[in-house]
C-alpha positions in Angstrom: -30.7 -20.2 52.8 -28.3 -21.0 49.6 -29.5 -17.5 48.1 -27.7 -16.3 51.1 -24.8 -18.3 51.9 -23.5 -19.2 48.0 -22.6 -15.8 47.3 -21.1 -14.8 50.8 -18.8 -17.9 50.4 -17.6 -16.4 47.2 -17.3 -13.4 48.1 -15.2 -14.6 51.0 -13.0 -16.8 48.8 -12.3 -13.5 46.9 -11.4 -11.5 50.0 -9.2 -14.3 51.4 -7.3 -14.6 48.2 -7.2 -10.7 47.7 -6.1 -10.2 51.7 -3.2 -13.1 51.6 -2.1 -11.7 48.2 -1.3 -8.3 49.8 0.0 -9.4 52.8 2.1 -11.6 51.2 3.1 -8.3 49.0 3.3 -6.1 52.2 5.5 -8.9 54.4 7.7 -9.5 51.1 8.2 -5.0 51.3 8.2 -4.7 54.7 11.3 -7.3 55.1 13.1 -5.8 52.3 12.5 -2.3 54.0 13.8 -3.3 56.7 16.8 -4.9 55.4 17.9 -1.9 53.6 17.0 0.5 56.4 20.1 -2.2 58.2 22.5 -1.7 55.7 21.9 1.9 55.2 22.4 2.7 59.4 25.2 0.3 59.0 26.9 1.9 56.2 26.4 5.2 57.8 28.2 3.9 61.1 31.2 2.1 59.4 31.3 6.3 57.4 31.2 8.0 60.7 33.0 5.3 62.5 36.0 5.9 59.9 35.6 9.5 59.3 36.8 9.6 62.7 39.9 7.9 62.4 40.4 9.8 59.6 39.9 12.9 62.1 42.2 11.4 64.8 45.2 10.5 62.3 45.6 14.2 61.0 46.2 14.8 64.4 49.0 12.3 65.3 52.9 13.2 64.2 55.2 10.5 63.8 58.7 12.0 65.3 61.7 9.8 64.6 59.7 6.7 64.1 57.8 7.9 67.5 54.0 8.1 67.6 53.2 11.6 68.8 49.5 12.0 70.1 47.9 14.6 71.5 46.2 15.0 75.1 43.5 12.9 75.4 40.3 15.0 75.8 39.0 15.0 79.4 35.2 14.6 79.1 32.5 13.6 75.9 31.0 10.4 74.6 32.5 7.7 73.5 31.5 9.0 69.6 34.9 11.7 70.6 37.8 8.9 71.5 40.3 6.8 70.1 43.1 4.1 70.7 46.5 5.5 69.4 49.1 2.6 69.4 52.5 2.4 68.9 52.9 -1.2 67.9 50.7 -2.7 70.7 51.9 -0.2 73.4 48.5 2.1 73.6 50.1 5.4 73.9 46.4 7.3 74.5 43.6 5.3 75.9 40.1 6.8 76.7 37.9 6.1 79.4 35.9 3.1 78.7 34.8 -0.1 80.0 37.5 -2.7 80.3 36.0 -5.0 77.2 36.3 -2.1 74.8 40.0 -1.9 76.0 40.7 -5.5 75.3 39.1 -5.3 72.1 40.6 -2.1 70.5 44.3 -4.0 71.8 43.4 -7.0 69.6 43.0 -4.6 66.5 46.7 -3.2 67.0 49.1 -4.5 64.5 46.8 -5.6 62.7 44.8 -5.7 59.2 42.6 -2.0 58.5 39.1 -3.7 59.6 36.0 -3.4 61.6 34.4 -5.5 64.7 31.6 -5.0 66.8 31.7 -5.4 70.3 28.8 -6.4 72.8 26.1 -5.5 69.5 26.6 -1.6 71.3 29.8 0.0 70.5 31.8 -0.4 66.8 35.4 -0.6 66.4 37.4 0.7 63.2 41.2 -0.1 63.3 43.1 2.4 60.7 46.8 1.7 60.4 49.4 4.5 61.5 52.4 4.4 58.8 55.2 6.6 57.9 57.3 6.6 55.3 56.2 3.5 54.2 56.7 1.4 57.0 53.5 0.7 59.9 54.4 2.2 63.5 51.2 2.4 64.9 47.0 2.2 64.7 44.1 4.5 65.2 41.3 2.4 66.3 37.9 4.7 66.5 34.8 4.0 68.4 31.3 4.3 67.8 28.3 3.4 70.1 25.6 1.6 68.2 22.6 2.1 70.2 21.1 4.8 68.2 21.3 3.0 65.3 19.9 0.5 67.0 16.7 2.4 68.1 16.3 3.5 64.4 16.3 0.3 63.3 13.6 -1.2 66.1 11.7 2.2 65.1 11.8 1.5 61.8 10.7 -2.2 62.4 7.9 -1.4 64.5 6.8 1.6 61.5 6.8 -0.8 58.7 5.2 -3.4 60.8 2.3 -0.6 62.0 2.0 0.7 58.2 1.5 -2.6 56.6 -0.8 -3.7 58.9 -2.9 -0.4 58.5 -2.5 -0.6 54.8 -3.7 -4.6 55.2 -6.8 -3.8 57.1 -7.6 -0.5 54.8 -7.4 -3.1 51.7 -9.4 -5.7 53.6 -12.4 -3.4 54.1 -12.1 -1.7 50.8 -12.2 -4.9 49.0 -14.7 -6.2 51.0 -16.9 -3.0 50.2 -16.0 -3.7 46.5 -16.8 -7.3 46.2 -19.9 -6.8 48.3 -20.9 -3.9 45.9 -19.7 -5.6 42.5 -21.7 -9.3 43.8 -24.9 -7.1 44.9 -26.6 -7.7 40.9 -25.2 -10.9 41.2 -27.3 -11.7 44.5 -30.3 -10.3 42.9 -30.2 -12.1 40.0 -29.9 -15.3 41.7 -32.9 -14.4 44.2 -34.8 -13.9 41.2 -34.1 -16.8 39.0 -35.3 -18.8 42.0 -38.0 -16.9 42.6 -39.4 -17.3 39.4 -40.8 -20.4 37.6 -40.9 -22.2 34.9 -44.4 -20.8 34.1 -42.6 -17.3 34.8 -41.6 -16.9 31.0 -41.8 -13.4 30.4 -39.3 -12.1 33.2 -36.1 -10.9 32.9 -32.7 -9.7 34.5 -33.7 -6.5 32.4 -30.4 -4.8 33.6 -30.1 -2.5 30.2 -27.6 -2.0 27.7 -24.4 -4.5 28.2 -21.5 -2.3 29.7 -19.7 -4.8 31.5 -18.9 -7.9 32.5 -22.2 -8.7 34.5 -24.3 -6.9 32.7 -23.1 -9.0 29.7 -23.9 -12.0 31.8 -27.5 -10.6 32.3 -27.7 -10.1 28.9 -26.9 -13.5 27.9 -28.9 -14.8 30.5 -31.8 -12.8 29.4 -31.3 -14.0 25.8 -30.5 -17.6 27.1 -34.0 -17.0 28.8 -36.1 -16.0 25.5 -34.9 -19.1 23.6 -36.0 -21.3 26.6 -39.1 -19.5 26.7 -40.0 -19.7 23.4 -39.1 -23.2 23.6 -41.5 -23.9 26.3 -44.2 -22.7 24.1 -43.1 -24.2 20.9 -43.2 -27.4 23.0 -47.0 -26.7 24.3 -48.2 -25.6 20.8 -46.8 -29.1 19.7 -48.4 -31.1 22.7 -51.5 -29.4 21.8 -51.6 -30.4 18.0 -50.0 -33.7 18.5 -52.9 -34.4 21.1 -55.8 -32.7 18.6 -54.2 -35.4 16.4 -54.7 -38.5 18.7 -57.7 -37.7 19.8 -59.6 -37.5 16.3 -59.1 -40.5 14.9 -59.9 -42.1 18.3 -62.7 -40.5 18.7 -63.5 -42.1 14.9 -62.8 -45.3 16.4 -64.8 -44.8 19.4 -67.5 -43.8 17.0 -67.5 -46.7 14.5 -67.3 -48.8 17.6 -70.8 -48.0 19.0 -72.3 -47.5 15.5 -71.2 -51.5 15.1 -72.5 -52.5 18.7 -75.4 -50.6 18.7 -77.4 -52.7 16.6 -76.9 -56.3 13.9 -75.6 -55.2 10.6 -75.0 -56.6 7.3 -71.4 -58.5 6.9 -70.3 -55.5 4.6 -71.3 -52.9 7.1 -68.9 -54.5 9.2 -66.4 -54.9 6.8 -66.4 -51.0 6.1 -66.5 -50.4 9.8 -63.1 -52.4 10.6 -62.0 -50.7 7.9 -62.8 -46.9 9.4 -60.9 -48.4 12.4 -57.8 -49.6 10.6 -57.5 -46.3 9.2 -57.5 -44.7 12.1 -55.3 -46.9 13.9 -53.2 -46.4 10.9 -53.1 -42.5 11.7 -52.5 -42.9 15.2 -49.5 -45.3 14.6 -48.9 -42.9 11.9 -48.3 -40.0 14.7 -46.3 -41.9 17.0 -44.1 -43.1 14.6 -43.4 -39.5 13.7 -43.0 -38.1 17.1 -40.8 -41.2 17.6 -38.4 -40.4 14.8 -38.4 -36.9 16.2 -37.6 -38.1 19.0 -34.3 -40.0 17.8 -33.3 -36.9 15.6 -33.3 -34.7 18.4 -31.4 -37.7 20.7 -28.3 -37.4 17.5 -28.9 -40.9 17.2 -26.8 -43.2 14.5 -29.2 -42.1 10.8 -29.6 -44.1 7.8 -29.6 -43.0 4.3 -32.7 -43.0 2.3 -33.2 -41.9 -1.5 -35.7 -38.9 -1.7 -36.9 -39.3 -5.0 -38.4 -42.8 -3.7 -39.1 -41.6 -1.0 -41.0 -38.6 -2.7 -42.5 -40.8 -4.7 -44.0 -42.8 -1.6 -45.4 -39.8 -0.3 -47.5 -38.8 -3.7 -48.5 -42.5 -4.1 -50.3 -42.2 -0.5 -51.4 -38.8 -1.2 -53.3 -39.7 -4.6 -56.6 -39.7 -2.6 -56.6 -36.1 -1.8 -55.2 -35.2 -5.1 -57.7 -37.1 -6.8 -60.3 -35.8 -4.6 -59.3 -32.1 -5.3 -58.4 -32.8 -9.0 -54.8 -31.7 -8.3 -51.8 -33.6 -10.8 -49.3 -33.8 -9.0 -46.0 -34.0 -11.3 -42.5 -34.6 -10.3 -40.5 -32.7 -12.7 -37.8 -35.5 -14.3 -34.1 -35.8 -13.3 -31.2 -37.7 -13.9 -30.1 -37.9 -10.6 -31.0 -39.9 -7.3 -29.5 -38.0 -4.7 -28.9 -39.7 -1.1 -29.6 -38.0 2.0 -27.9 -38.7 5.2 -31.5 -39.5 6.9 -33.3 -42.4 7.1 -36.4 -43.3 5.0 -39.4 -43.2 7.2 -37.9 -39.7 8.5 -37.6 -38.3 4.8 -41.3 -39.1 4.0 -42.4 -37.4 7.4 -40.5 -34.3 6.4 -41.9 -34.8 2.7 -45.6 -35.4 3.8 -46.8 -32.2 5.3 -45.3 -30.2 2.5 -46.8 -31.9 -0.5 -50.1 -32.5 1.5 -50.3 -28.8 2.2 -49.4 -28.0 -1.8 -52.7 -30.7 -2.5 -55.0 -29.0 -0.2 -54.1 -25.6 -1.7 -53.1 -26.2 -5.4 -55.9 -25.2 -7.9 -54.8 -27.6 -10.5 -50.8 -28.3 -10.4 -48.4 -29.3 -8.4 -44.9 -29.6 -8.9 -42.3 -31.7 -7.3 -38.3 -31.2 -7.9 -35.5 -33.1 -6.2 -31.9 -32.0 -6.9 -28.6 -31.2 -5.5 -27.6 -28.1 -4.5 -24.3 -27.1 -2.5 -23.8 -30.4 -1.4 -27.1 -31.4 0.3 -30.4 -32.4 -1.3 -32.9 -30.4 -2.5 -36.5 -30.8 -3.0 -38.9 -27.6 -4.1 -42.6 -28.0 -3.9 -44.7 -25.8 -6.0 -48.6 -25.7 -6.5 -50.5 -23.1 -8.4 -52.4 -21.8 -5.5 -53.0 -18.5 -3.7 -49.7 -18.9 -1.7 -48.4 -17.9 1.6 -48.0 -14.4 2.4 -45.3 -12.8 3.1 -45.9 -11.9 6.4 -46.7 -15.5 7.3 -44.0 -17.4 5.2 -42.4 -17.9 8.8 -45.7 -18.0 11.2 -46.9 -21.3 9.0 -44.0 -23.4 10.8 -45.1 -22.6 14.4 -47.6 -25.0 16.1 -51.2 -24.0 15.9 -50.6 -20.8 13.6 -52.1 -21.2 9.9 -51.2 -18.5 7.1 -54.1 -15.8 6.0 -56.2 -16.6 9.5 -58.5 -14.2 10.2 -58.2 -12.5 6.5 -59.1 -15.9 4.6 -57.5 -17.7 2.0 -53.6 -19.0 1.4 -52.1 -21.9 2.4 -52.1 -23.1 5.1 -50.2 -26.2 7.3 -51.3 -28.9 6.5 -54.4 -30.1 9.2 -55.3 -33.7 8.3 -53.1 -36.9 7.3 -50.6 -38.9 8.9 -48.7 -35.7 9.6 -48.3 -33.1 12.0 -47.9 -30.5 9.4 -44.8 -28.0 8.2 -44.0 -27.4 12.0 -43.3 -30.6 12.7 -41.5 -30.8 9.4 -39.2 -28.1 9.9 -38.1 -29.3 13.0 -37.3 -32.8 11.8 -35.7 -31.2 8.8 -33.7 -28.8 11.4 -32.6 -31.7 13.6 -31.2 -33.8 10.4 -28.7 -30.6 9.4 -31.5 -29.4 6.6 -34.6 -26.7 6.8 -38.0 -26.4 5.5 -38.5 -22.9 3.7 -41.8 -20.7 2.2 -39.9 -19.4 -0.4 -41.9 -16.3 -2.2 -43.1 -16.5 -5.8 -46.4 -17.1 -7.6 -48.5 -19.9 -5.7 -46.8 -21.7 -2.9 -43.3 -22.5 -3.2 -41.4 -25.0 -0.4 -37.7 -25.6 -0.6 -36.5 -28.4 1.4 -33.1 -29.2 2.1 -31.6 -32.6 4.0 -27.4 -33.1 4.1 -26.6 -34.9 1.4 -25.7 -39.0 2.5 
């Protein structure tokens, strides 16, 4: 139903707003039309009207201060007569109604001017004078009806037109909108159509050429982050669950091994011991996903010293290094650069980097921390085989380990506390820093966190 009716009731906003905005245009012309078709057919009148005065004053002599008129004419429309007045004394009067009489009398004597009479008929009174002085008037008539029919004519036109031209836009714009919202419909039916385990379709409406087609675009793009998003997020529940359930499957383990049969006091001892360390690793993992958790929320962050905290993270690595026969070495520096994220976070994003340089260093590894641009930076280099170059990008997605299937190269880091360089990126990422594989001999890691 609302992949129906929303864009209808758009499109229908747009045609009401398009419709009332011409008409309001055509009413707005049409009246104006209309009042300059008045003036014009009134303008004309008051010219013909006076023309002939004009016409019947060439005709009059003035005789010793005597108005002088010719014979009246004996038959034609009122267009062809006249008042001629000597004073107020009419001395030619044609044959019309009685009101017209009244009225052309009142115009004798006086002021050159023009009256209508009954809306039909117009008067023009045109002074007689001779020699200076006034002995008479010309008062001209002229009947108004067909001036009146061209305006009602012209009325009804304008009226006709506009509405034609109204209804033309109407369906035209309706055809329009209905055309222009058609990929908008279809996009809508398909987003709801698909769903969130749709991740691979697309508006796929080719190369941006307008305004929707941008917005299909965008969408699309808008569509391929979330998407890749979604799987990010499953590659991480996956690992974060691998890394759950080993060390409770240790403690599960020690568990029965300890119940299954008496055992010396030491036995025990080293048993609670297996389980502490797991526990250890599981709090380990919650506390990271935790602080991930509040980096992504933007939540209020400490500051933390990253040479200590660097320092922590060898300390509780000297097992594996030990184990491997790896020195690890922080090269000296005056400095003890702040970063603008809190401890326990710094040693999370430290963890998985200098674990992974452990597990894959042949003898060395190097650890730097200085400041660069304004934030700090930390490079971690080991003398191993190194990453790749194809994979110096693959390593930081979930799941994906550099030089699979060819052997050899580093790899993220699979065991410890961590969740290896994914994870570590992406706190990294959502403090304002990054984790990089930076090319060179052996593997090289350059981490960057805002300075504090």
């Amino acid at each position: 139903m609302s992949r129906v009716r929303a864009p209808r009731a758009l499109r229908t906003r747009l045609l009401l707003l398009i419709v009332l905005g011409v008409g309001a245009a055509l009413a707005v012309g049409t009246i104006g039309f209309n009042v300059l078709v008045d003036r014009s057919l009134s303008n004309d009148a008051d010219e013909i009207v006076q023309a002939r005065a004009a016409a019947e004053r060439a005709t009059v002599e003035v005789k010793n201060g005597r108005v002088v008129a010719p014979d009246a004419p004996t038959a034609g429309a009122i267009e062809t007569r006249a008042w001629i007045f000597q004073g107020t004394r009419p001395v030619r009067i044609p044959p019309v109604r009685p009101e017209l009489d009244a009225a052309a009398a009142s115009l004798a004597m006086g002021p050159e001017r023009t009256i209508d009479v009954s809306d039909d008929v117009r008067l023009y009174a045109l002074p007689i004078v001779s020699e200076g002085e006034r002995v008479g008037t010309i008062v001209a008539a002229i009947s108004l009806e067909p001036y009146r029919r061209s305006r009602v004519i012209a009325l009804i036109s304008s009226i006709a037109l506009a509405v034609g031209v109204l209804a033309a836009v109407a369906v035209a714009a309706a055809a329009i909108l209905r055309a222009a919202l058609r990929p908008v419909a279809r996009m809508t039916e398909d987003a709801e159509r698909w769903s969130e385990r749709d991740l691979d379709e697309r508006f796929d409406v080719g190369p941006p050429h307008d305004e929707l087609s941008r917005l299909a675009a965008t969408l699309d793009g808008l569509l391929d982050r979330l998407a890749a998003g979604m799987r990010r997020e499953r590659r991480l529940t996956a690992e974060v669950s691998h890394e759950l359930r080993t060390p409770l499957a240790q403690i599960q383990a020690e568990v029965d091994l300890a119940l299954r049969r008496e055992r010396e006091p030491s036995e025990y001892r080293r048993a609670l011991e297996e389980i502490r360390a797991s526990a250890e690793r599981i709090g380990a993992t919650i506390e990271t996903l935790l602080a991930t958790a509040r980096q992504d929320a933007r939540l209020p962050r400490g500051t933390g010293d990253v040479a200590e905290a660097a320092t922590r993270v060898i300390g509780s690595l000297g097992p594996l290094a030990d184990g491997r026969r790896v020195v690890v070495r922080v090269d000296p520096s005056i400095e003890s650069p702040r970063a603008g994220v809190e401890p326990e976070v710094i040693e999370r994003i430290l963890q998985p980097v200098i674990e992974n340089a452990c597990r894959h260093g042949v003898g060395e590894v190097r650890v730097g921390v200085t400041t660069e641009n304004g934030d700090v930076a930390v490079t971690v280099v080991d003398d191993g085989p190194g990453v790749p170059p194809g994979d110096r990008e693959r390593i930081f997605e979930p799941g994906v380990r550099a030089g699979d299937g060819n052997g050899g190269g580093s790899a993220a880091a699979g065991g410890g506390a961590g969740l290896g360089l994914p994870l570590a990126r992406r706190l990294a990422r959502a403090a304002g820093g990054d984790v990089l594989a930076e090319p060179g001999s052996g593997g090289r890691f350059l981490i960057r966190l805002p300075s504090a």
